[in-house]
KOLGU-363822 format. One record per residue (C-alpha): x, y, z; residue in one letter. Coordinates in Angstrom, 2 decimals. Layout:
<pts>
((X Y Z) 'A')
...
</pts>
This chain:
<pts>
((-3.21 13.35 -22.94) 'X')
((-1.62 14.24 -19.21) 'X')
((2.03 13.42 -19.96) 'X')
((3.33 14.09 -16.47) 'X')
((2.23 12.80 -12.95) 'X')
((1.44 16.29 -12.42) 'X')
((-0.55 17.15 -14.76) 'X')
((-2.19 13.53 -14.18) 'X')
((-3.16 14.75 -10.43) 'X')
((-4.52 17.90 -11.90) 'X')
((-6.53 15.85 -13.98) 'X')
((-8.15 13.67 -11.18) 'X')
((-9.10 17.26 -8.88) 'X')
((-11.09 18.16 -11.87) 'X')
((-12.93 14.72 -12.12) 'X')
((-13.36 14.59 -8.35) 'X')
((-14.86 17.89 -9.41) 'X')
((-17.24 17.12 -11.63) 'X')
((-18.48 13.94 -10.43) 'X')
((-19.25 15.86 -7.27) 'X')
((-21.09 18.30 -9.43) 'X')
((-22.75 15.12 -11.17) 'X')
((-24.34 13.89 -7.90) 'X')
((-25.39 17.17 -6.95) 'X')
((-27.48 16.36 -9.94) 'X')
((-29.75 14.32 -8.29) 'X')
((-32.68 15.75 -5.79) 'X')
((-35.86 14.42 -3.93) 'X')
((-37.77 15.05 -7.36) 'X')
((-35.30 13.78 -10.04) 'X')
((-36.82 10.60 -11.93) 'X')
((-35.84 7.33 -11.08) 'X')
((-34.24 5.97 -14.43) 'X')
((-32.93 9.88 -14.50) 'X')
((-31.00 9.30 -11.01) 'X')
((-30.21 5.88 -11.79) 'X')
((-28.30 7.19 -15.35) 'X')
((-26.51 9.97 -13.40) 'X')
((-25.26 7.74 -10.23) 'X')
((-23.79 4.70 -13.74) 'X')
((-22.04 8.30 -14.93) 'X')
((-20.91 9.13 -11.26) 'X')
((-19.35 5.53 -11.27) 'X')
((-17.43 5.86 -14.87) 'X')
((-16.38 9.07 -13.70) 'X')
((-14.51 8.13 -10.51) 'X')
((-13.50 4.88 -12.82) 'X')
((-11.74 7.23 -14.67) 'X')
((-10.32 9.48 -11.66) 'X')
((-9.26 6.10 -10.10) 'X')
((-7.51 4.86 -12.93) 'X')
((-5.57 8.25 -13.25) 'X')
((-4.65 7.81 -9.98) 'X')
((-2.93 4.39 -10.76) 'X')
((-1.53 6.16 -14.32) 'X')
((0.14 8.85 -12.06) 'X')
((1.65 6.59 -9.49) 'X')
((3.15 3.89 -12.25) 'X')
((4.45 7.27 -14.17) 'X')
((5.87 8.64 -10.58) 'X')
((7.93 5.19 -9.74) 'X')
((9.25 5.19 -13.55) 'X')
((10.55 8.87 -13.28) 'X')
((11.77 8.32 -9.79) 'X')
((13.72 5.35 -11.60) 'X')
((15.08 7.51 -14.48) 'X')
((16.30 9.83 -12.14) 'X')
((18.27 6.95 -10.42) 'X')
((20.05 6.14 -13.25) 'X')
((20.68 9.38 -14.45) 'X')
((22.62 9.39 -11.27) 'X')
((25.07 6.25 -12.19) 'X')
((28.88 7.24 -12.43) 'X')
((29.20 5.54 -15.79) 'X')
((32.95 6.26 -15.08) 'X')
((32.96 3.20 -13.01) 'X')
((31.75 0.99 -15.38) 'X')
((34.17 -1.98 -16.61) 'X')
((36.82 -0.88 -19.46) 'X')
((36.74 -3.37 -22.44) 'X')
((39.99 -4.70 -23.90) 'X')
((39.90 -4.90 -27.81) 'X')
((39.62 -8.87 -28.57) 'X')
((38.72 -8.95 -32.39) 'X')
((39.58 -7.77 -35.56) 'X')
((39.66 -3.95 -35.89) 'X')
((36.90 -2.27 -37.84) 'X')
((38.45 -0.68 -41.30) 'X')
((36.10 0.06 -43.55) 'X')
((35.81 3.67 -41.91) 'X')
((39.57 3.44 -40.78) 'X')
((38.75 3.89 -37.12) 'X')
((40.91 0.98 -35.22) 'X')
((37.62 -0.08 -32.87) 'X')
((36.34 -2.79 -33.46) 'X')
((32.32 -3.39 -33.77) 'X')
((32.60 -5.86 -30.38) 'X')
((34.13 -3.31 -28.16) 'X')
((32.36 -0.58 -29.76) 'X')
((29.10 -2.39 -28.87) 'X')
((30.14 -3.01 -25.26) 'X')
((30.84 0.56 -24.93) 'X')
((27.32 0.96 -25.76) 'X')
((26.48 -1.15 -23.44) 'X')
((28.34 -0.14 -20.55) 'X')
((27.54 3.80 -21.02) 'X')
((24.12 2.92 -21.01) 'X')
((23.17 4.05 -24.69) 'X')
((25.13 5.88 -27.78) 'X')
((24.50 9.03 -26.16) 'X')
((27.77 8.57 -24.01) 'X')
((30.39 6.27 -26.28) 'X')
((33.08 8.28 -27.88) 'X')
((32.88 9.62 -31.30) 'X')
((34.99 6.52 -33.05) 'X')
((32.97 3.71 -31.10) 'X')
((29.62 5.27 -32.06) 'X')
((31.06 5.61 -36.11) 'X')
((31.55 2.25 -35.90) 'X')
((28.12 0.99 -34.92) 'X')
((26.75 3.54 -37.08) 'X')
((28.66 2.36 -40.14) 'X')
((27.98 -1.42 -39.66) 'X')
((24.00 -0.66 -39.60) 'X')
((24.31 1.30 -43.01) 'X')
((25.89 -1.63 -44.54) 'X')
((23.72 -4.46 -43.95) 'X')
((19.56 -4.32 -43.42) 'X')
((18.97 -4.07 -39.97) 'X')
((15.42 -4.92 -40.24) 'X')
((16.35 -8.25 -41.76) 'X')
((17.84 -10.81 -39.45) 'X')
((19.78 -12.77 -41.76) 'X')
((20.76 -9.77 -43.42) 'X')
((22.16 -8.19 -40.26) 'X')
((19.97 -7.75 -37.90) 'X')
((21.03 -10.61 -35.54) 'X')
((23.70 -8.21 -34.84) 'X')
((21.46 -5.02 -33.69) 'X')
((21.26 -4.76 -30.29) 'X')
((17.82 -4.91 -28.63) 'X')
((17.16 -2.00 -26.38) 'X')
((15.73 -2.50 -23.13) 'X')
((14.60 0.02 -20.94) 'X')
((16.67 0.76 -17.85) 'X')
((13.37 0.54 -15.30) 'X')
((10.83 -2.26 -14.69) 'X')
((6.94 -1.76 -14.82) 'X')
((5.51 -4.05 -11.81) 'X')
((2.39 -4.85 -10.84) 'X')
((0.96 -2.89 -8.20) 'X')
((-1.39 -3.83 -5.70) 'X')
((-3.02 -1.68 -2.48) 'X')
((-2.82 -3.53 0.70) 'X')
((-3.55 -1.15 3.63) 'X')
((-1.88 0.96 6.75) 'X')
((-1.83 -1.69 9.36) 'X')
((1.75 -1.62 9.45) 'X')
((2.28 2.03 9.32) 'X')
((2.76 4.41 12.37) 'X')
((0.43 7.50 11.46) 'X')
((-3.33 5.91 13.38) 'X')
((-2.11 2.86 15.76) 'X')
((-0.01 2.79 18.90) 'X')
((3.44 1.20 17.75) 'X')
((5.84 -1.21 20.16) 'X')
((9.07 -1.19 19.35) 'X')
((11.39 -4.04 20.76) 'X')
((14.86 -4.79 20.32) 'X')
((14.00 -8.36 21.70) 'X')
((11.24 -10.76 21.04) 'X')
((10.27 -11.64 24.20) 'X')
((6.53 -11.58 25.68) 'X')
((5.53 -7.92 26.26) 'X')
((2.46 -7.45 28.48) 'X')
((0.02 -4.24 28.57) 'X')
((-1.61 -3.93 32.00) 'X')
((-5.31 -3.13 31.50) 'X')
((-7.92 -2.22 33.75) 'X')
((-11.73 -1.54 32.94) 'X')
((-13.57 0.41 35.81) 'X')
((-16.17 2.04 34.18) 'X')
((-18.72 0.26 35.35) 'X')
((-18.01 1.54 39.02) 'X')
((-19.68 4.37 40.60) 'X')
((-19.55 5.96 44.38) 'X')
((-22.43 5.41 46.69) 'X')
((-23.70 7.93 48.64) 'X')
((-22.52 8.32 51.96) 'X')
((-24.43 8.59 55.49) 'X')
((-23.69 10.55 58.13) 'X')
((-21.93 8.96 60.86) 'X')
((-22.46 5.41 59.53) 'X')
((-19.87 2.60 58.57) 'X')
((-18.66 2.30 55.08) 'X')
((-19.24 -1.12 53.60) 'X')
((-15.22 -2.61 53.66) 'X')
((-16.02 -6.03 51.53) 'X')
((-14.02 -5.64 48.77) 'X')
((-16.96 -5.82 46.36) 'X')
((-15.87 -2.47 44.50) 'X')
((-12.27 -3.39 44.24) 'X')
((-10.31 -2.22 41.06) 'X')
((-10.16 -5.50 38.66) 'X')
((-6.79 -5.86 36.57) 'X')
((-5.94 -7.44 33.94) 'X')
((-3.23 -7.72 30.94) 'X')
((-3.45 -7.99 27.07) 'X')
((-0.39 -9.98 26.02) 'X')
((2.07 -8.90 22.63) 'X')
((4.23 -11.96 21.54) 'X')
((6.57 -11.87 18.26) 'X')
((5.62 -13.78 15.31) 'X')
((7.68 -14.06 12.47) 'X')
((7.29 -14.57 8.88) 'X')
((9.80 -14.93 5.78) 'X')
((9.09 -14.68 2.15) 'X')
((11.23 -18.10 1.28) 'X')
((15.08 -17.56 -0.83) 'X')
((14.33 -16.32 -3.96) 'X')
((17.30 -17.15 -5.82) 'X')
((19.06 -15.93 -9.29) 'X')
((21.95 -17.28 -11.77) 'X')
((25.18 -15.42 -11.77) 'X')
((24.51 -14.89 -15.42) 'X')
((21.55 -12.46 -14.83) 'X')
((23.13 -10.47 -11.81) 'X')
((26.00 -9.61 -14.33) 'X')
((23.92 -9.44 -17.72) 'X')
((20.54 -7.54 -17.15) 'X')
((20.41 -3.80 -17.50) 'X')
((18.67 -3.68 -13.74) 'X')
((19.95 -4.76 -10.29) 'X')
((18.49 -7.52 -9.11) 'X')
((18.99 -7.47 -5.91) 'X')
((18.09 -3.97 -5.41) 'X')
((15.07 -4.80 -7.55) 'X')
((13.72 -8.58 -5.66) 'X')
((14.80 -6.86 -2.32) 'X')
((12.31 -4.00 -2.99) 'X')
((9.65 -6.77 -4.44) 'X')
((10.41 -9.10 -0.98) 'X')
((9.56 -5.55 1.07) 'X')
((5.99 -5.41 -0.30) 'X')
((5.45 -9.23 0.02) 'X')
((6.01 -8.88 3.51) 'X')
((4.07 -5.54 3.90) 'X')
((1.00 -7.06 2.25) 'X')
((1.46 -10.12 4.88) 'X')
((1.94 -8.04 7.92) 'X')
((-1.35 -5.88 6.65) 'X')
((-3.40 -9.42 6.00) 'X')
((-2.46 -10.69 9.51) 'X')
((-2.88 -7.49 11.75) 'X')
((-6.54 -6.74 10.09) 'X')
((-8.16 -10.94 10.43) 'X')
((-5.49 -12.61 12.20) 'X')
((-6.80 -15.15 14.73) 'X')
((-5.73 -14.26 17.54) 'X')
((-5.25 -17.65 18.56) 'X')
((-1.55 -18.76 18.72) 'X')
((-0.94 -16.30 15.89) 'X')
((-1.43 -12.50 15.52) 'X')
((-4.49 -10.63 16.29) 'X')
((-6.37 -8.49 13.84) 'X')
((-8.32 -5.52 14.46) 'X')
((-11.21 -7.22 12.99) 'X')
((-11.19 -10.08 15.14) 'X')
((-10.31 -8.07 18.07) 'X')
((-13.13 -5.70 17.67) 'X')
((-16.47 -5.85 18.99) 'X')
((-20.28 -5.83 17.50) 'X')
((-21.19 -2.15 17.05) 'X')
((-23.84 -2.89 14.77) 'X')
((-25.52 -5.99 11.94) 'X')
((-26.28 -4.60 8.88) 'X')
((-30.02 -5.55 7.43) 'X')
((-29.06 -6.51 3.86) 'X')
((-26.05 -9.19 2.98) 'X')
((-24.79 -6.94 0.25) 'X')
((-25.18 -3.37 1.39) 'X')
((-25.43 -0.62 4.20) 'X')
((-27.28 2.18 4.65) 'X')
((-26.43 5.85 6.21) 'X')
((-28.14 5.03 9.35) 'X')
((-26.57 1.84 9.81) 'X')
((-23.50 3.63 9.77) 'X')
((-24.21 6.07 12.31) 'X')
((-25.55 3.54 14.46) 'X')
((-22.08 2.10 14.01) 'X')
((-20.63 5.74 15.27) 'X')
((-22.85 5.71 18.38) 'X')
((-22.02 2.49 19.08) 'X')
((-18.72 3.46 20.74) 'X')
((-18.53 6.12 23.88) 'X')
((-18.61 9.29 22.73) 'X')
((-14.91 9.17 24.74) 'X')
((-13.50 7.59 22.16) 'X')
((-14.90 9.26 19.42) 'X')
((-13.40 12.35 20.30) 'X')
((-9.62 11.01 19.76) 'X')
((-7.79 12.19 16.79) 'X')
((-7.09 8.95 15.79) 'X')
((-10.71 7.81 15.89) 'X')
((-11.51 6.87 12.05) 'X')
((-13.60 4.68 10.13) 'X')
((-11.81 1.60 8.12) 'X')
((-13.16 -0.28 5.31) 'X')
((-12.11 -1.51 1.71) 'X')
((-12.16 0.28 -1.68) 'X')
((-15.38 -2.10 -2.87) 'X')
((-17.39 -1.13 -0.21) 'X')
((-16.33 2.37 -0.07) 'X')
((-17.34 2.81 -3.84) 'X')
((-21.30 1.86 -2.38) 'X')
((-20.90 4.23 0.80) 'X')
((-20.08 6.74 -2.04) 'X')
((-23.62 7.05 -3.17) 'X')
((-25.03 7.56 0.35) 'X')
((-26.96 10.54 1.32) 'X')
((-28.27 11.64 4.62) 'X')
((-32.19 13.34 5.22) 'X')
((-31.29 16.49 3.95) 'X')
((-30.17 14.99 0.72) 'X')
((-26.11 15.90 1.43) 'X')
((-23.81 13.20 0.35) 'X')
((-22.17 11.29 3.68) 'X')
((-18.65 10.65 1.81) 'X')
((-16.96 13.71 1.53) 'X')
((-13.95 13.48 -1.28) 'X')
((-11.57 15.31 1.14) 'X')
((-8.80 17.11 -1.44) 'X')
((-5.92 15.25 -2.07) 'X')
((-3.64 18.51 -3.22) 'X')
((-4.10 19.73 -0.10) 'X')
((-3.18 16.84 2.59) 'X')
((-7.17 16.75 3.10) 'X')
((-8.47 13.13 3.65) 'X')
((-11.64 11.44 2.73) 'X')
((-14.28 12.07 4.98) 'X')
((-17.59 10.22 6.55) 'X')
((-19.98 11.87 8.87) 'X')
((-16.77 13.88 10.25) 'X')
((-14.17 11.09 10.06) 'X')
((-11.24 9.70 8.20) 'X')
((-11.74 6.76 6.11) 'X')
((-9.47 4.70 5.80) 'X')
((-9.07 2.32 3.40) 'X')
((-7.96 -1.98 4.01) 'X')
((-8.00 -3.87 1.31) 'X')
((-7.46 -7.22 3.67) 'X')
((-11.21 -6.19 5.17) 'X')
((-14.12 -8.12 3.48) 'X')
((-16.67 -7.05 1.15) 'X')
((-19.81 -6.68 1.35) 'X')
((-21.43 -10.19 1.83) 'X')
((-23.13 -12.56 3.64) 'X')
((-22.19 -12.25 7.28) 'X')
((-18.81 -10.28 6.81) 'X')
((-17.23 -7.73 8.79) 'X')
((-17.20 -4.92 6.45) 'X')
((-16.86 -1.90 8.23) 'X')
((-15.06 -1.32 11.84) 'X')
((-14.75 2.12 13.82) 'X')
((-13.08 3.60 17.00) 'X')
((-10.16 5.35 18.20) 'X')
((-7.66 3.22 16.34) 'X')
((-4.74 4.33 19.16) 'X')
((-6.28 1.72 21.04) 'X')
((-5.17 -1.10 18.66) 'X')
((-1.37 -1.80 19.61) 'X')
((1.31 -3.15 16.40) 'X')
((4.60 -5.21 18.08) 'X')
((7.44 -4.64 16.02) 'X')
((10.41 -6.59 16.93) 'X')
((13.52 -5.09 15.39) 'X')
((13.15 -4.16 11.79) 'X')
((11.98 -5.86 8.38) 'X')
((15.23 -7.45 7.07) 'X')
((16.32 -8.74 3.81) 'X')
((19.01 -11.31 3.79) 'X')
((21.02 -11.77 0.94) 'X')
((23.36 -14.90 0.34) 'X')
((26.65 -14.87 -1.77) 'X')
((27.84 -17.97 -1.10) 'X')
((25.35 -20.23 0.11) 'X')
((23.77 -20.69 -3.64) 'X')
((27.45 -19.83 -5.14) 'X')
((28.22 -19.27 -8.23) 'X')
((24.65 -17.62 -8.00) 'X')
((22.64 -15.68 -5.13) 'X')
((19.53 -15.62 -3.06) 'X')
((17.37 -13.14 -1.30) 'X')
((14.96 -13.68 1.84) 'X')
((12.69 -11.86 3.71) 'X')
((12.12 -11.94 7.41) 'X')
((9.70 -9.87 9.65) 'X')
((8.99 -10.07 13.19) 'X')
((5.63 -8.56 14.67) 'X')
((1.99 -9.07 16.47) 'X')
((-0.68 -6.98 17.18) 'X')
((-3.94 -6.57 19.82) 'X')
((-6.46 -4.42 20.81) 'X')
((-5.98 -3.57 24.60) 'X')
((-10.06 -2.55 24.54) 'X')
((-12.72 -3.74 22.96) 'X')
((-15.05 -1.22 23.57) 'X')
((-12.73 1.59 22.21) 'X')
((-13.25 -0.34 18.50) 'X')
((-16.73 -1.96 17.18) 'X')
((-17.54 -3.29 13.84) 'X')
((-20.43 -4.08 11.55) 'X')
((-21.45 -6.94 10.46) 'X')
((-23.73 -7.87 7.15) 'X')
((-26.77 -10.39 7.65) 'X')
</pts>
């Protein structure tokens, strides 16, 4: 078994690999029940490749944690004054309290001193640790010094890397002039006549407006006791936790939002590029009538991609075009490479919906084109007093979002 994050990665090329290989499997000629065996061994293959992938990121966090506290200058840590009766059975004048607060404090045995460590050592041979009555109500329980937490993918709306970012100091309406003139043409001209001066080919303005809604997690609050007692730090920890609530939110409402007194999505902002015949799937030319959908002007941007969740994703997987070559193209992780359909990034939303009855499942454009407000930064309030003796937490975030053209994004749409 992998037992680095390393050697995890390593492990998912060579699945990507061979499941690659595995489809390759399957030509024009290959029987039915054959094909259908191979593409049910494609799918516990990338299972497998997916769940490495979640193996390697947990392991990643909990190393990056180890190293933090490696880092701690136990120097700092309280001193603790002798209160009870000195130990004297070994004829070392510590006492089993203190000695088990240095424990404590230095973080394990590895860094008490050579008297404080007898001490613990020598009370454990005497009694039966196992046994509680016999002494084991006095063994310490060990707890680890990182957290495992749940992890959950929510999706890039919030990030800088595809979609044009606004950056204000204030929250105050910010308006994007926008004009659309590409419907207008020249007329051709006759010699020594009057051009027509009506006004009928005027340029047409018009604005798309960014306000600054604002969200907060609620106070999350904790006892005095458990700031001071437990091995991690809460605040650090809940502040970190309070982050990814409002990163999840801020995804959620700039993919579906309403638009409508509240922030716009790129969903709901986008227009009909194509409807899908089935409720429950899509085919390769459905997608590429998606692609043609939008002017080839915008296709050409670097930020043009296609967007869609990880459910949907796993059916596009399977899709071939006429020559038999697979549409979805793994991309190589190692090297910065991304995933890859008919030429274009995928991207992956996990606020989009699934494929269903009548759902948006599947958007693409030049995603410049979709603009993200962002009014000062995320913050993370934290209250010492207000909840005294104990403390609270809250998160706040300010943002909106729009897309300044419709026809620069389109989406598809199930039956």
């Amino acid at each position: 078994m992998a037992n680095s994050a390393i050697e995890l990665r390593e492990s998912m090329a060579r699945i990507a690999t061979n499941a690659r290989a595995k489809l390759d499997e399957v030509q024009d000629n290959t029987p039915e029940d054959r094909a259908a065996e191979i593409e049910r061994e494609f799918d516990a293959m990338m299972a497998d490749h997916d769940q490495l992938g979640q193996r390697a990121e947990r392991m990643e966090k909990a190393d990056a944690a180890i190293t933090k506290s490696e880092e701690i200058d136990y120097s700092k840590r309280p001193q603790f004054e002798d209160r009870s009766a000195p130990a004297v059975d070994n004829g070392v004048s510590i006492s089993y309290r203190n000695a088990f607060c240095e424990m404590i404090a230095h973080g394990g045995v590895a860094n008490m001193s050579v008297e404080a460590r007898s001490v613990l050592e020598t009370e454990n041979r005497v009694q039966t640790a196992g046994t509680n009555s016999a002494g084991g109500f006095t063994v310490p329980v060990e707890l680890a010094g990182y957290i495992e937490k749940a992890m959950l993918a929510s999706g890039p709306m919030y990030d800088d890397a595809l979609f044009t970012t606004v950056n204000t100091a204030a929250g105050n309406t910010f308006n994007i002039p926008t004009i659309d003139d590409t419907a207008k043409t020249a007329a051709a001209h006759t010699e020594g006549g009057a051009v027509t001066d009506d006004g009928g080919e005027d340029a047409t303005f018009a604005q798309k407006t960014l306000s600054a809604y604002a969200f907060d997690t609620e106070w999350l609050r904790w006892s005095a006791e458990l700031n001071t007692d437990s091995v991690l730090n809460m605040e650090s920890l809940l502040g970190e936790l309070l982050g990814e609530r409002m990163g999840r939110t801020a995804n959620t409402a700039l993919t579906t939002g309403s638009g409508s007194s509240a922030v716009e999505g790129i969903v709901t902002g986008s227009s009909l590029g194509k409807t899908a015949a089935a409720t429950a799937a899509v085919t390769g030319d459905e997608i590429l009538d998606l692609i043609h959908s939008v002017d080839p002007a915008y296709r050409a941007s670097p930020s043009t991609a296609i967007m869609m969740n990880d459910s949907t994703l796993s059916a596009v997987r399977k899709l071939k075009d006429g020559n038999g070559n697979y549409l979805w193209q793994m991309g190589n992780f190692q090297a910065g490479v991304p995933n890859s359909l008919l030429g274009y990034n995928v991207v992956i939303n996990q606020a989009m919906d699934s494929l269903a009855t009548a759902k948006k499942v599947m958007i693409f454009g030049d995603m410049s084109k979709f603009y993200v407000r962002k009014v000062g930064a995320p913050s993370i309030y934290v209250a010492r007093e207000r909840f005294a003796p104990d403390f609270g937490i809250l998160g706040y975030i300010r943002f909106d979002g729009c897309l300044v053209n419709t026809a620069a994004i389109k989406h598809m749409i199930t039956a």
